[in-house]
Every structure is written in structure tokens, then in C-alpha cells.
LUMROSE-424967 format. One record per residue (C-alpha): residue in one letter; x, y, z. Coordinates in steps of 0.001 Angstrom, whole numbers, plus 524288, in hexadecimal, padded with zeros to 5 digits. Example, Ala and Ser with C-alpha at 12.3 -4.5 7.8 and 13.67 -1.06 7.14 Angstrom:
BEGIN
a8300C7EE6C81E78s835667FBDC81BE4
//
This chain:
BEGIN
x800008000080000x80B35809708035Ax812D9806C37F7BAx8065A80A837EF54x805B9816677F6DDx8128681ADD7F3E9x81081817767E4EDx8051E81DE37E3F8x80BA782B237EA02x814FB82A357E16Ex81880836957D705x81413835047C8D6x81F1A836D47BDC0x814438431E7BC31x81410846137CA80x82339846217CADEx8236D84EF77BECDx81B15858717C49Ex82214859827D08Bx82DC485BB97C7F7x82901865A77BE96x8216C86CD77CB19x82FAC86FFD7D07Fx83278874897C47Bx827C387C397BFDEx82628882357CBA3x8350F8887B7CC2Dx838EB889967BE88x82E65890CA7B866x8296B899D67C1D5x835588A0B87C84Dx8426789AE57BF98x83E6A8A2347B2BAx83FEF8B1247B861x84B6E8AC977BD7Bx850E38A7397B1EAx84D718B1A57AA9Ex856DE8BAA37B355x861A08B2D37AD6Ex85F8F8AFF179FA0x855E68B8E479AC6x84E468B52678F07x854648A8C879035x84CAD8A39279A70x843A789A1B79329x84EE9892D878D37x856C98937179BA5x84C7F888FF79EABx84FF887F1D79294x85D73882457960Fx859A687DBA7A480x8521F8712979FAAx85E5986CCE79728x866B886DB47A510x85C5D868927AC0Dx85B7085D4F7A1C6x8695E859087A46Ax8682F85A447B347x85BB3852CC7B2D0x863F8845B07AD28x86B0E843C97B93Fx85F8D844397C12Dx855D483A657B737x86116831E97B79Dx861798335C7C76Ax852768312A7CA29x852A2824517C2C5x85C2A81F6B7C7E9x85AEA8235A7D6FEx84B3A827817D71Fx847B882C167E68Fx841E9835B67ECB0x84DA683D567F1A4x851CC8408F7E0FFx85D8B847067E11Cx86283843EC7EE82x861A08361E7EA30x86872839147DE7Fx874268412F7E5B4x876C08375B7EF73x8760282AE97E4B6x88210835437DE5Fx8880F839517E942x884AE82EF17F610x880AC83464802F0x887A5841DF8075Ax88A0B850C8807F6x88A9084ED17F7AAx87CC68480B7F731x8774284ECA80212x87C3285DD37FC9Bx8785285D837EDF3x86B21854FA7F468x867898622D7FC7Ex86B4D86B5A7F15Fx860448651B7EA2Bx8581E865B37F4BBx85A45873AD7F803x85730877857E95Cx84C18870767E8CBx846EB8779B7F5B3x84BFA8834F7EF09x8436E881717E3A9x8379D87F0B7EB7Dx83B9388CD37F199x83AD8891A17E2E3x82E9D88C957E03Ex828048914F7EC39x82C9489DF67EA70x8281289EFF7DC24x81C3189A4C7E0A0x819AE8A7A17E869x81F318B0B37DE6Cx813758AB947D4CCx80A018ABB47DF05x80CBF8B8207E459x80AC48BE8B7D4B5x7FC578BACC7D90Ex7FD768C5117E34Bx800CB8D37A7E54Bx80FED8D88E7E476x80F978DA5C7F309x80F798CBA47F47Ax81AB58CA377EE26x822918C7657F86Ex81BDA8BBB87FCF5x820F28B20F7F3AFx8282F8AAB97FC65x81DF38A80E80611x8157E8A3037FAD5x8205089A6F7F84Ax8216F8955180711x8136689369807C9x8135A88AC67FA4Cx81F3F883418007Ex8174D87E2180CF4x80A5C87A6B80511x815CA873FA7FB21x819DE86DCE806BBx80BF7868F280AA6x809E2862748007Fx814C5859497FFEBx811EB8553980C6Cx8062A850CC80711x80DD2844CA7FD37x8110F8413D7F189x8039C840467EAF2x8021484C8F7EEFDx80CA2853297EAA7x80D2D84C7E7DC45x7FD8C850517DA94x8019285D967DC5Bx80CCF85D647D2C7x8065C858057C8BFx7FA0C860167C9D4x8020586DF07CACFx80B16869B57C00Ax800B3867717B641x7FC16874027BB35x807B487A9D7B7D7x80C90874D97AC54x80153876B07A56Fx7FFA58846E7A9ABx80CD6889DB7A852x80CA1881C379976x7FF75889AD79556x8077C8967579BC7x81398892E6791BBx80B548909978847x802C989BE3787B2x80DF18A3EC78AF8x816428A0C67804Fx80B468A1F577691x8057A8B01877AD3x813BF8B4C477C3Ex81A768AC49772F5x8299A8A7EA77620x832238B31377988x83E008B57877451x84B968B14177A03x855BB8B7DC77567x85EC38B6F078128x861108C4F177F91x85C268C93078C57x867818C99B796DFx862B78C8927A3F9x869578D1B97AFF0x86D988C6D07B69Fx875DC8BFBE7AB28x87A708CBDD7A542x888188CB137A906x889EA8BDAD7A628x88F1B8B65B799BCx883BF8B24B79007x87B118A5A279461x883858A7057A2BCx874E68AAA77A771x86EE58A11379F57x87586895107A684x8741C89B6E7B30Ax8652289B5B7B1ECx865FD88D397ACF5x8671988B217BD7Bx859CE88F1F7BEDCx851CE889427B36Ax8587B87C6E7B971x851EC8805B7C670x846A5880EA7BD6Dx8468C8721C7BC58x84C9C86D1D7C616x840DB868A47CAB7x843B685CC27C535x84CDB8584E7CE73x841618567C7D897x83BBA84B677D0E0x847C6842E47D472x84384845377E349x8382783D277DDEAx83F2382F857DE55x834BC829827EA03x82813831197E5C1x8262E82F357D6C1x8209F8219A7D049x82DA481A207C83Bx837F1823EF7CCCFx8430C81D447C1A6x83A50820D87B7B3x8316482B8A7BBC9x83BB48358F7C32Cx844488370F7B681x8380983B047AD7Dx832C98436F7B6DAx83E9D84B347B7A8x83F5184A307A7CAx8312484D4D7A722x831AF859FB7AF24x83F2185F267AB55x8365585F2579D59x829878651F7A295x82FFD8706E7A8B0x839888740079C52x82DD58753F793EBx8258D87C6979DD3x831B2885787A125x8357D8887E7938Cx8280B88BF37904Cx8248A8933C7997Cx8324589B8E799C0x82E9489F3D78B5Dx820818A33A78F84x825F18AB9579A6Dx8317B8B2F179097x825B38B5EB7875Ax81D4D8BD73790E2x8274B8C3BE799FDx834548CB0C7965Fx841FC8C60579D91x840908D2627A6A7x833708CF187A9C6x8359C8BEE17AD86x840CE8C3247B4E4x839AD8CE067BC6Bx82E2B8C4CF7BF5Fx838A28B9CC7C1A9x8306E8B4C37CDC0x823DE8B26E7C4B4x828188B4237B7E0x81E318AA007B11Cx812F88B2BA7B75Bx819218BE417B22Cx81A308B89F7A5FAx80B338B3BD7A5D9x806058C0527A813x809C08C76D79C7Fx805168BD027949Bx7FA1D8B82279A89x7F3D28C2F67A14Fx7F1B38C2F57B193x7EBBD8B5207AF4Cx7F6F08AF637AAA5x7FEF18B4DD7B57Ex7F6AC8B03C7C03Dx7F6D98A0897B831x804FD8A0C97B67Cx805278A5077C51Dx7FB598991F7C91Bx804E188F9C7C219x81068894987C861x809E68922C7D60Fx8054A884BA7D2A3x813F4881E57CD5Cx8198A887B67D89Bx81231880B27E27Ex813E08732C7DABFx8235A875CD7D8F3x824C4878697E9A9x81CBC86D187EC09x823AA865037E36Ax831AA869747E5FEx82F91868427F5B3x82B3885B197F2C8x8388E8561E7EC45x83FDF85E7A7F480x83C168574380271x83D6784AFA7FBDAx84CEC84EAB7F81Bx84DF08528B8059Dx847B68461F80BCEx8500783E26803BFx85BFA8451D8096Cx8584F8434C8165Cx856F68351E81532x8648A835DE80EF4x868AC83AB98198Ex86DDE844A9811F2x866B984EC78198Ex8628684E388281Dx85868845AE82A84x84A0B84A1182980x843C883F4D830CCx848318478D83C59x83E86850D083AC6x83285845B183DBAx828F384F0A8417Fx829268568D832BEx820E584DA782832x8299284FB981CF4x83670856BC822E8x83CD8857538152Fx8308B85F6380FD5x82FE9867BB81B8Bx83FC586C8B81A78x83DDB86C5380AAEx833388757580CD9x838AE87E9581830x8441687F5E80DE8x83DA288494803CAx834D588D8580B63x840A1892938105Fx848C4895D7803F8x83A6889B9A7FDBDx83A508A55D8099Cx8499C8A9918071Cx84BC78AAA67F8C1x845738AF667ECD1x8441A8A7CE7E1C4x850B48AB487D84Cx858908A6E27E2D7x8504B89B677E74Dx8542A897CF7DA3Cx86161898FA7D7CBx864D88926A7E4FAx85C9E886AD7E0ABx863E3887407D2A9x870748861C7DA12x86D2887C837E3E5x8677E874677D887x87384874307D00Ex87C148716B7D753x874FA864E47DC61x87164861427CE73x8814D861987CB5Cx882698563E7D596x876D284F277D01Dx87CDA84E727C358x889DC84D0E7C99Fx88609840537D11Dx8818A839C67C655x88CBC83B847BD61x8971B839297C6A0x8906C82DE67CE0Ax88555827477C9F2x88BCC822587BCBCx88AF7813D67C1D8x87CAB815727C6DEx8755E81E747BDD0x8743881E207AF2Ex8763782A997A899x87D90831B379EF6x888718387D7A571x88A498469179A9Ex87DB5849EE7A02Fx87FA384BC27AEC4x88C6C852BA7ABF2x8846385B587A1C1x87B7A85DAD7AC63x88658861487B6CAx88CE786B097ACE9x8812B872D67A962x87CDF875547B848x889D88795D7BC00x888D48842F7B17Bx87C9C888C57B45Cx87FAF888C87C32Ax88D20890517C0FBx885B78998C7B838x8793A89BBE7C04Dx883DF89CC07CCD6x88A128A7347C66Ex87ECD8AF327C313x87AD68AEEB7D1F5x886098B2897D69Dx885628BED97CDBEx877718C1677CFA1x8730D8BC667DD35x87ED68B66D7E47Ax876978B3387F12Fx8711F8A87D7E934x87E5F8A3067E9E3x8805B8A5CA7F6BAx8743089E6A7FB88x87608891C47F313x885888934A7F7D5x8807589314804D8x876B88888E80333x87EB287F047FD42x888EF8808B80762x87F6B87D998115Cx87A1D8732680B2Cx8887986B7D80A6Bx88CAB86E7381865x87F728692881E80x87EAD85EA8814D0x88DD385A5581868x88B5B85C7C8278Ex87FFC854B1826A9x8879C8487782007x893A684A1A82984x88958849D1833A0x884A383ACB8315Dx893508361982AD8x899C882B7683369x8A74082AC4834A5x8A9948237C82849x8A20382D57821B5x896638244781ECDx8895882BB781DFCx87CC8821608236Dx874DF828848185Ax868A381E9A81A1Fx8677F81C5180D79x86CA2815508028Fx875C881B3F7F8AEx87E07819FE7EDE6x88ADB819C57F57Bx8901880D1B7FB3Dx892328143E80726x88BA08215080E04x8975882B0E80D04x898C783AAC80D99x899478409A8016C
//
């Protein structure tokens, strides 16, 4: 009877994909456009193909990962079959995490700069509350289950999908496609060598799908993980390059570059207006909220699970500890997010999560190259492709922030720092003295060792 239970609250392949393309949706279209727009100019439609081709060779390493190792803790899973138990597993495990918590902080916050276009300009500074508030019912409703949760996702991204695909539409044929010259130079790339700004904004129409990294965390809660995880990823990566690219082109024929970037916060509303009329404005505005609140919900949803998986790692300290929480994971990965929503706005929400991403994604690629050769089948050009087109978009996007807003920097500097030292204290802390580590679990490593 139990193990009917459990098969029956199992995730679709179309319940997975939802959840995938509601993390998506919900960041990449709403808030990542304005800002890519402050980089490239013009250029910002074709900054997401760009993306999608990066994305394309990142998402390899990860197909090939989720058949081989499906579970529910995705890439942690995947970084410790690489790397063994350790400060290495358990660093580039919480960078992922912490982007993905970052993202939800994105999300939320984009969720009250639409909303609050519904209200008066002396509102305006309430977006962040909005966001909180949309955090705790996102966090209500996982509590609530699977079933739940992948009802939800499928519903809202029907919703959205086909409501953001009339918006492109319609757009593109009252406005028609503008035209991209690449002429226009925006104030923060001036300075800089031609395409330099280009590749740096590559960092954040990856954050645009990165969403699709939460499908690995999938592994325990989706029917025939081998098969099902790797199209799902496939399937959304898709979805969201069509709906991106579509609507990008939509948005460039009703608003000038000075306009998106001024209205960076809720550029596709902007955009709707002048096309559309005050109705269109206030439908665009009702999609972003109901991709919003689908992406948060989502996204916390992988997130905890990440995090639960690392506790029972014992790459993190334990949750169990904290009996008298129902869900303890889901509780901190909430608190988190709530937390970076109240601090930061969202270009530098953003950029921290673009960092923290890359960097992590490096080591995915990394630890499949250099040590799964034996164990996985794949070909190896396309990891190392992969590794040697995030390392120049992170050099070039680091660059540009440390002309343009160097406490970015500073905070991810700080952050990742902080990250190692409690990560390594926390593995010195349950090392014998042969420097075994009683991980309580099985691995790929013969024996438990620091790494």
C-alpha cells in the first residue's frame, strides 16, 4: 500500500518540466531583460540565443549526471560521486545552494515590482515586503507535498506559457521585429573593447536558465528518473529559448533601449503598454505574478531538497536536530531567501547568483572530465567546451562589476570565503585521526577522506 502511495505522488515528466520552466520563467523574463539590456543594448534578444548555446553545453554534463546518479539531492549527488565526501563536495554543494536561494530572492522580488505597477508610485517602496509575503505562502505550500506542489506547476505554467506566447505574438505582429543594429552603446560598456559587454551579460541570460539545474534535485520525486530527468532538462532548456527569444523581440519593438533599461524592474509591462493599451499592461502584469509565484514555489522546493540531501551527507550540520521544525531544510531555505529579498535589490541579487552559479558549474563540468571517465559515458570536448566558455563570461562579467558596482564583488568575495572556512571547520570537526570522515552514506571513494 505504501509503495503505491509513493508512486502515485510521484512527479510527471510534465510535472518535472513545469517545475523546471517555472524557475525559469519566473527569473529570466521578468527582471533579467532590463538588465541585460544595460549591457548590450540592442543586442539583448540575441544575448539570450547566445545564453542557450552556453547553457546547451553546460546542460551535457548534467543529462549525462542525472542518468547516471538520479536522486533527490541533484547536484550534491553529482559533486560528491566527482569529488567524494569533503570541504570540495561540501563548498561547490553550498554554492549551488546559495544561488538557488538567491534566485528565489530574485523571483520574489520581481514578483513585487509587477505587483506594485498595480498600485500608486507611493507604494513603490514596498516591493520587498511583497516579496517576503509571497515567500511564506511559497513556503506553505510545499509543506503541503508533492501532489501539491506539481498541480500547481503545471496549472501556472500552462497559464503562463500560453499567455506570455499570445503577448510575443501579438507583440511582434502590431510592432513588427525591431531592428538590431548593435549600434547603440550602452553607459556601462562604453569603455570597453567591442563584444567585452556582450560576454559579460552572457552571465545573466545563463541565470536566465539555470533553472534547469533544479530538475536534477528531482532524482526521488519524478516517475523513471534514468529516462525522465534528462528530457526534462532537454525539454525546458527548449521551452524557455523560444519563449525568451520571442518575447525579447516583442519587447525591442515596443520600447526603445533607454526606455527597457529605465523600466528595468518591469520592463515587459512597460513594453505592453504602449502596445496594448492599459489592458495589456495590467495582463502582462497578471502573468508576471502567476510566474513569479510558480518560480518561488518551485525553486524553494528544489532548494530544501539540495539542502536535506547535504545534511544527510553530513556535509552540513545535521537537521534532524532541530525535531520540533516539520521540514527544517524548508524553514532555513526560506529564512534565507527572505533575508537576502529584504537586503538587496534585484541587479545585485543577480549578479551574486551569476557568480555563485559559475563558479559551481566549473566544478560540475570539472568532475566529470577529470573523474568520472571510468563510470560515466560521455564525450569528453564537450565538458571542456563547457568549462572554457563560463570562465570567459565570468572573467568578463567580473570585470564589468568591478568597474561599475564593485560591492557586488565584495559581497560574493565575502560569501564565498565564508562558505569555505565553515564548510572546512565543519569537516575537521567530525575527521578522526586518520582523517576518515563517518559520512553515513555510501560513496564513490573506497574510503571517507578530506578533500
Amino acid at each position: 500500500m505504501k509503495n503505491t502511495t509513493d508512486k502515485n505522488n510521484k512527479l510527471s515528466l510534465i510535472g518535472s518540466i513545469s517545475l523546471g520552466t517555472g524557475v525559469m520563467i519566473g527569473a529570466g523574463i521578468f527582471v533579467l531583460m532590463g538588465q541585460i539590456a544595460e549591457l548590450v543594448g540592442d543586442l539583448f534578444p540575441i544575448a539570450f540565443i547566445a545564453g542557450a548555446v552556453v547553457v546547451g553545453f553546460s546542460s551535457y554534463s548534467y543529462v549525462k549526471f542525472s542518468n547516471a546518479f538520479p536522486s533527490s539531492g541533484g547536484v550534491v549527488k553529482f559533486l560528491n560521486k566527482s569529488y567524494g565526501p569533503g570541504t570540495t563536495t561540501g563548498f561547490y554543494s553550498l554554492l549551488m545552494y546559495v544561488s538557488m536561494v538567491v534566485s528565489e530572492s530574485l523571483v520574489a522580488g520581481t514578483f513585487g515590482a509587477y505587483t506594485l505597477r498595480l498600485f500608486p508610485e507611493s507604494y513603490a517602496g514596498y516591493a520587498s515586503t511583497l516579496g517576503v509575503g509571497l515567500i511564506v505562502v511559497a513556503y506553505i505550500v510545499n509543506i503541503l507535498g508533492n501532489k501539491v506542489i506539481g498541480a500547481t506547476a503545471t496549472f501556472t505554467a500552462i497559464i503562463k506559457v500560453v499567455g506570455i506566447a499570445i503577448l510575443a505574438i501579438a507583440g511582434l505582429a502590431i510592432s513588427g521585429f525591431a531592428d538590431i543594429t548593435g549600434n547603440y552603446i550602452p553607459k556601462n560598456t562604453e569603455t570597453l573593447p567591442q563584444g567585452f559587454g556582450f560576454v559579460a551579460a552572457l552571465a545573466l541570460s545563463i541565470l536566465a536558465y539555470k533553472g534547469f539545474t533544479t530538475i536534477t534535485n528531482q532524482g526521488a520525486d519524478i516517475k523513471n528518473p534514468h529516462k525522465n530527468l534528462g528530457r526534462s532538462i532537454v525539454f525546458s532548456i527548449l521551452i524557455c529559448t523560444l519563449i525568451y527569444v520571442a518575447l525579447a523581440l516583442a519587447v525591442a519593438g515596443g520600447l526603445s533601449i533607454p526606455e527597457i533599461i529605465e523600466a528595468k524592474d518591469y520592463a515587459l509591462a512597460a513594453a505592453a503598454k504602449p502596445v496594448f493599451g492599459e489592458w495589456g499592461s495590467w495582463i502582462t502584469i497578471g502573468i508576471a505574478i502567476i510566474a513569479t509565484v510558480s518560480g518561488v514555489i518551485a525553486s524553494i522546493f528544489s532548494s530544501s531538497r539540495l539542502l536535506a540531501m547535504l545534511s544527510n551527507m553530513k556535509q552540513v550540520p545535521s537537521l534532524t536536530k532541530l525535531g520540533s521544525l516539520k521540514n527544517p531544510a524548508l524553514v532555513f531555505t526560506s529564512s534565507l531567501a527572505i533575508l537576502l529579498t529584504v537586503l538587496f535589490d534585484l541587479t545585485r541579487i543577480a549578479s551574486i547568483g551569476a557568480i555563485f552559479y559559475l563558479i559551481m558549474d566549473i566544478a560540475i563540468h570539472w568532475g566529470l572530465f577529470r573523474h568520472l571517465k571510468n563510470k560515466v559515458v560521455f564525450q569528453p570536448i564537450i565538458p571542456l567546451i563547457a568549462i572554457v566558455l563560463d570562465i570567459a563570461v565570468l572573467a568578463a562579467f567580473l570585470y564589468i562589476k568591478y568597474l561599475n558596482d564593485p560591492l557586488v564583488l565584495i559581497v560574493a568575495a565575502i560569501g564565498i570565503v565564508l562558505i569555505l572556512v565553515a564548510e572546512r571547520l565543519f569537516m575537521i570537526s567530525h575527521t578522526d585521526d586518520e582523517g576518515n570522515m563517518p559520512m553515513g552514506m555510501k560513496n564513490t571513494s573506497d574510503k571517507n577522506k578530506k578533500t
